[in-house]
matplotlib code that plots the C-alpha trace (Angstrom):
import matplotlib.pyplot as plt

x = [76.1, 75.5, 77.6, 75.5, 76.6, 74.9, 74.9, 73.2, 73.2, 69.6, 70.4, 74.0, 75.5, 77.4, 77.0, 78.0, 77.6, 78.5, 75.8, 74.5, 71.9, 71.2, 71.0, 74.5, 76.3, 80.0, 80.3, 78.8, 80.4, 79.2, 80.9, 79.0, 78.4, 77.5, 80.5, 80.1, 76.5, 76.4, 77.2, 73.8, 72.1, 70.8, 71.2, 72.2, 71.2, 74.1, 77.2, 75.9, 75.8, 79.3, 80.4, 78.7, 80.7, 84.2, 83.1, 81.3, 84.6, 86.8, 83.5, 82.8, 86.5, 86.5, 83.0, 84.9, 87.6, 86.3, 84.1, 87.5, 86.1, 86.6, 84.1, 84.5, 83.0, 80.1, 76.7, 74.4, 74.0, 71.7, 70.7, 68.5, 66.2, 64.0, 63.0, 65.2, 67.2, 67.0, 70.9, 72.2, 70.1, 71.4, 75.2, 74.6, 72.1, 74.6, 77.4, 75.1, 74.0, 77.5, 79.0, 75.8, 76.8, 80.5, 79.5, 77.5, 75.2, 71.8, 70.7, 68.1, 65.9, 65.2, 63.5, 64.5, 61.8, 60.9, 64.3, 64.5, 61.4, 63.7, 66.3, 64.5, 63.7, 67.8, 68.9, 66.0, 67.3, 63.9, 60.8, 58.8, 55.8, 53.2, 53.8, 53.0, 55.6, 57.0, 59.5, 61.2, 63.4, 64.9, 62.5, 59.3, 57.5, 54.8, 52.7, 52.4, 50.7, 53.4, 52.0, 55.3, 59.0, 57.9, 53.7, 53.1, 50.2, 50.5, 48.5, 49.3, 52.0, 53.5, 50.9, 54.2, 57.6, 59.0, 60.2, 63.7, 63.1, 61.9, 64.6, 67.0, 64.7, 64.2, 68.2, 68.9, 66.1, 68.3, 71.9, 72.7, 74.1, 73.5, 72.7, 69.7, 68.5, 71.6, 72.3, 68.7, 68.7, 71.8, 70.9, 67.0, 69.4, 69.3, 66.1, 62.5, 60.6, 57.1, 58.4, 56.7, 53.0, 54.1, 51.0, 51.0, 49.1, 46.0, 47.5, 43.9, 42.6, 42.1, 43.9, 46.9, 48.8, 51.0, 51.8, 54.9, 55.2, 53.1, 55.4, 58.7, 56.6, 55.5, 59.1, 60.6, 58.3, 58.6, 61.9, 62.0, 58.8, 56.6, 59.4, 61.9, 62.7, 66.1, 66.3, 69.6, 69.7, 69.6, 72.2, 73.3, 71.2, 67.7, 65.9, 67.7, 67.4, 63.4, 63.1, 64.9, 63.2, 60.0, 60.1, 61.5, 58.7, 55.7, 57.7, 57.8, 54.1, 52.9, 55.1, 54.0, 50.0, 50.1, 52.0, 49.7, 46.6, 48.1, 48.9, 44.7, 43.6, 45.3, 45.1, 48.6, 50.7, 54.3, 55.4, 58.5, 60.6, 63.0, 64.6, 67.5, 64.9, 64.4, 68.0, 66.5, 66.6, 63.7, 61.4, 63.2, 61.9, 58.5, 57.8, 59.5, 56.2, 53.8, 53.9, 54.4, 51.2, 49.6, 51.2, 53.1, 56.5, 59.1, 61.4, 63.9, 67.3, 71.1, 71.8, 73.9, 71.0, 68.6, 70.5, 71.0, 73.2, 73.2, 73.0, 69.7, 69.3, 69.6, 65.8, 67.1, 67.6, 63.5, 63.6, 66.3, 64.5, 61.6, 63.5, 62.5, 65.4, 65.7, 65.9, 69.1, 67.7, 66.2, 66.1, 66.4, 62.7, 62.7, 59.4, 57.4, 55.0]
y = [-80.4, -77.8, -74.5, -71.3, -68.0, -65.3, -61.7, -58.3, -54.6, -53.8, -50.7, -48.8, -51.8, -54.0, -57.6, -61.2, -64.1, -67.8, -70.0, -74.1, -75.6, -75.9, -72.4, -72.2, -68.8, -69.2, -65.2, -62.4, -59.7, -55.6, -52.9, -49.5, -46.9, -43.9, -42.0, -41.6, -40.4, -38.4, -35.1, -35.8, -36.4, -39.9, -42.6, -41.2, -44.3, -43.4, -43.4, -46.4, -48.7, -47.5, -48.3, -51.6, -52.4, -51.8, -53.2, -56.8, -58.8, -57.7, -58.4, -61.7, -62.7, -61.7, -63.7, -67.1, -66.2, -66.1, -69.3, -70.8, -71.9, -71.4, -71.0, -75.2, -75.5, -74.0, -75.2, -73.0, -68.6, -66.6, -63.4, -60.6, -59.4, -57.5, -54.8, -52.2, -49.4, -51.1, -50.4, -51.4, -54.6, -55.4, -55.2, -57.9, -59.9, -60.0, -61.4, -63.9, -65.3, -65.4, -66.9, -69.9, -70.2, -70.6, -72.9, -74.8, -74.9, -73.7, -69.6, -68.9, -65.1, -64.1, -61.5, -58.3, -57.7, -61.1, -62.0, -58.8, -60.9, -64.2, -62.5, -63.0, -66.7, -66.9, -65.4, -67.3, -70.6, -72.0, -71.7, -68.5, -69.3, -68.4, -64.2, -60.8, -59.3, -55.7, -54.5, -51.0, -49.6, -46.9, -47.5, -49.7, -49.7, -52.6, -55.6, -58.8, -62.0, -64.4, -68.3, -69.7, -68.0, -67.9, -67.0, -63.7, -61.3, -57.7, -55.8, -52.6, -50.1, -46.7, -44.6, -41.8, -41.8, -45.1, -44.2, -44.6, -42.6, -40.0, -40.8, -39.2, -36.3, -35.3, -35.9, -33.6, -30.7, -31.0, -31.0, -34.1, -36.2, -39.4, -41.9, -40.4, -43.5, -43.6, -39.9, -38.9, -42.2, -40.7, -36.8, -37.8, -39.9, -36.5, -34.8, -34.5, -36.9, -34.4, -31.5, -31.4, -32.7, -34.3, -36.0, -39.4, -40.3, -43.2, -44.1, -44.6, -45.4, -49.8, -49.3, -50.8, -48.3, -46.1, -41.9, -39.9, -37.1, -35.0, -35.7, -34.9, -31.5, -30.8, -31.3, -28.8, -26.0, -26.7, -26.6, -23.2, -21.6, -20.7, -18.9, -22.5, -21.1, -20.0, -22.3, -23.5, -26.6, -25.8, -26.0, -28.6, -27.9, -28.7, -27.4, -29.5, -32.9, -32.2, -32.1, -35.2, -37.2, -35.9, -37.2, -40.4, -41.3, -40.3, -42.5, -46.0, -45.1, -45.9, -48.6, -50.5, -49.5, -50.9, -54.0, -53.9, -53.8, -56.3, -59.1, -58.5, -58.3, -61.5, -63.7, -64.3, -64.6, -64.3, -60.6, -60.6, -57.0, -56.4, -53.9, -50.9, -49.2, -52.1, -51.6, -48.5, -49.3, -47.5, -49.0, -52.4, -51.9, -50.2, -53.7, -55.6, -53.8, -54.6, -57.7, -58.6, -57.3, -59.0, -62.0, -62.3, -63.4, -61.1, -61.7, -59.0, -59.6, -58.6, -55.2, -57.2, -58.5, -55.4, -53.6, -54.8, -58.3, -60.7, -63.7, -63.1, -64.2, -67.7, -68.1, -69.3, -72.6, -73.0, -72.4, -74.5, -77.5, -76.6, -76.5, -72.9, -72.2, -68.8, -68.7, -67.7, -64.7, -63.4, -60.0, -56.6, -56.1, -52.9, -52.7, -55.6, -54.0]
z = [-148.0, -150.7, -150.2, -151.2, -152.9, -152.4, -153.8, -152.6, -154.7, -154.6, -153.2, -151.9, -149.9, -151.8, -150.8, -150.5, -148.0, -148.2, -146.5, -146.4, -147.1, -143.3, -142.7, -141.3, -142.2, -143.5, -144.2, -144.4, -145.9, -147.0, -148.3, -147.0, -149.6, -147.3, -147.3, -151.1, -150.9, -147.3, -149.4, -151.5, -148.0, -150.0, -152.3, -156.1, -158.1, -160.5, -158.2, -156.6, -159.7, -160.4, -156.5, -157.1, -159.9, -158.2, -155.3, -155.9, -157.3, -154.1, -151.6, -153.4, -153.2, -149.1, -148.6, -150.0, -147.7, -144.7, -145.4, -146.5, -149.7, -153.4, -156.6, -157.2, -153.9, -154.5, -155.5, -155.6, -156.5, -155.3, -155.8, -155.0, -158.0, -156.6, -155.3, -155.6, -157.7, -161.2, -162.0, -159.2, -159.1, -162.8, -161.0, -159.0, -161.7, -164.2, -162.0, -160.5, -163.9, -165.2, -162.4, -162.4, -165.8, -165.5, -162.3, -164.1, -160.9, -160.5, -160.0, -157.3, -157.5, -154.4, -153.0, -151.2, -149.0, -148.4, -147.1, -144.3, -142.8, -143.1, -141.4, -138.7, -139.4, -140.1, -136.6, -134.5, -135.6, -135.8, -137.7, -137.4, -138.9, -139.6, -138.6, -139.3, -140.5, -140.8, -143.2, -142.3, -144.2, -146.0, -149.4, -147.9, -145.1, -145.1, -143.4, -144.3, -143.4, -143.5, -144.3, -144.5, -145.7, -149.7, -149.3, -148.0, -148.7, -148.1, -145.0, -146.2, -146.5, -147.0, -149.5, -149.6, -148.0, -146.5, -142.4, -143.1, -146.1, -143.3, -141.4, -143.4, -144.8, -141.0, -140.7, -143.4, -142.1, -138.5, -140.2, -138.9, -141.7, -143.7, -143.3, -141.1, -138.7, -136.4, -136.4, -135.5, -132.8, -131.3, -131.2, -130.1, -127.0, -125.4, -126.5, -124.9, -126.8, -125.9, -126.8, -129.9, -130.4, -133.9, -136.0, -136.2, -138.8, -139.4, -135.7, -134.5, -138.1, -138.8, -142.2, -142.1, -143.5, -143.1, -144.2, -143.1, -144.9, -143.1, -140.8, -142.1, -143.2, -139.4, -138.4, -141.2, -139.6, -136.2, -137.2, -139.2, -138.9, -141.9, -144.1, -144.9, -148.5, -146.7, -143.7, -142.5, -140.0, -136.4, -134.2, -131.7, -128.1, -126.8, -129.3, -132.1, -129.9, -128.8, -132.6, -132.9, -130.2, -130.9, -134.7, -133.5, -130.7, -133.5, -136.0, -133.4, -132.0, -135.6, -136.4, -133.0, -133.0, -136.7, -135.4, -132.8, -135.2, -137.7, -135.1, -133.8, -137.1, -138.7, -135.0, -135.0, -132.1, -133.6, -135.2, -137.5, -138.0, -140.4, -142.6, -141.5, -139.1, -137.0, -135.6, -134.1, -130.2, -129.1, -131.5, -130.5, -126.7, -127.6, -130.0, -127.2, -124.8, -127.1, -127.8, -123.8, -123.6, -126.6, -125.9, -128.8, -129.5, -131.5, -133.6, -134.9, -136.0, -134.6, -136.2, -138.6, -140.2, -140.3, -142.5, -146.2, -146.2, -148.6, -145.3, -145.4, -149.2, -147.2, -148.0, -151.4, -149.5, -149.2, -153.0, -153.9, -152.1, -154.0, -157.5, -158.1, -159.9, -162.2, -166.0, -167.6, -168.4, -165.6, -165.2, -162.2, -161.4, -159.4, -158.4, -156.2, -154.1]

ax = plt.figure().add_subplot(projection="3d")
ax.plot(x, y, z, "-o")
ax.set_aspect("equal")
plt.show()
């Protein structure tokens, strides 16, 4: 049995899980950034890098732990490369390839965006696919026809903001904090999700793709009116949780038409979510509906693995039993799509 280090820092959770090469997870463990970026109302590439760099060594240390292992016992790193913030990618790079070298064991690249769909693969405990598959997150928002865990081809995505990106621009417009998924989830719990006739864009359009920022603009003047160049948030009542609800049910009707579309379109009958949004409940039950109705089995994660982990990195294993290994200089790729 070959024991499997992993390492996340793509973007402001620092990351490490220990894993085999049977998909059994030893540890997973994350250290949250949010406090140090909820004043900015988002992610300030700077301060996480810096976080990161604290941070990995201790949440390294804690992952070997909890698996009860040490660095001898392991035989493989892994690391994600790609996409992401390009410093904060390089944290986790760098310690990857140094600790492959001082290992003397191989170095596996894998995939950000890749690995939220084989999350999904990860927590099902069986194969997946072929699937559609959705990543939703704070920075993408995309479709893919998924052949097999390493061959995917792209539907279509976001052509501006990503929906968790809108997520927390909505969050910040209402006052209500960051990171903006769960705080708009919990203040929409009490809101009128038809209050407001929010657009929902290329919802009827066979595109596969996706726009919010149209959006997140009709929310900032339904919010404030015309005049927003000295709008404060709202406060808390009805009018602050329509808002809230209303955004949310225009942001799951795309999300599950497009699934919808995508699974008709491609002929498959099995739709993989991942990605921080897909721990949003009501999207959860409204992709639940849908694919009852299509006849199509779902597959979405425990909210463990929506949001950035490095468990999920376990798609390494496929590429370590295909000898994909990566070159001692590989490099932080931020962009992919």
């Amino acid at each position: 049995m070959t024991h499997f280090l992993a390492i996340e820092t793509s973007c402001d959770e620092t990351a490490a899980a220990v894993f085999t090469d049977e998909l059994q997870v030893l540890s997973s463990v994350v250290a949250s950034q949010s406090d140090l970026h909820a004043r900015f109302g988002g992610v300030v590439p700077e301060i996480a890098s810096r976080a990161h760099l604290r941070n990995l060594l201790p949440v390294i240390d804690e992952a070997l732990s909890r698996a009860q292992l040490n660095l001898k016992d392991i035989g493989c790193v892994a690391v994600h490369n790609t996409p992401g913030l390009v410093g904060a990618l390089l944290v986790g790079v760098s310690a990857a390839k140094a600790l492959a070298l001082a290992l003397d064991v191989p170095l596996v690249a894998v995939n950000h965006i890749a690995s939220h769909i084989f999350a999904c693969r990860l927590a099902a405990g069986r194969d997946i696919f072929p699937c559609v598959g959705l990543v939703v997150s704070g920075g993408h928002t995309a479709l893919f026809s998924c052949d097999t865990a390493l061959s995917m081809t792209l539907l279509g995505g976001t052509r501006d903001d990503a929906a968790g990106e809108a997520f927390d621009k909505v969050a910040a417009i209402l006052g209500l904090g960051f990171p903006g998924g769960p705080a708009v989830e919990r203040e929409a719990a009490t809101g009128d999700p038809k209050a407001f006739d929010f657009p929902r864009s290329f919802i009827d359009d066979g595109r596969l793709e996706f726009s919010f920022s149209g959006l997140k603009t009709a929310v900032l003047y339904a919010c404030h009116g015309q005049d927003v160049s000295k709008a404060t948030p709202p406060p808390a009542g009805k009018k602050r949780a329509d808002l809230a609800a209303s955004f949310q049910s225009a942001v799951v009707d795309v999300l599950v038409m497009k699934c919808k579309q995508a699974l008709r379109k491609t002929g498959l009958k099995r739709l993989a979510v991942g990605g921080g949004v897909s721990a949003n409940k009501p999207l959860r039950f409204a992709l639940e509906v849908m694919c009852a109705k299509e006849g199509a089995e779902l597959f979405i994660p425990p909210l463990a693995l929506c949001t950035d982990n490095a468990a999920m990195a376990a798609l390494a294993v496929e590429k370590w039993k295909r000898g994909e290994f990566a070159p001692p200089d590989l490099d932080a790729e931020p962009n992919w799509l």
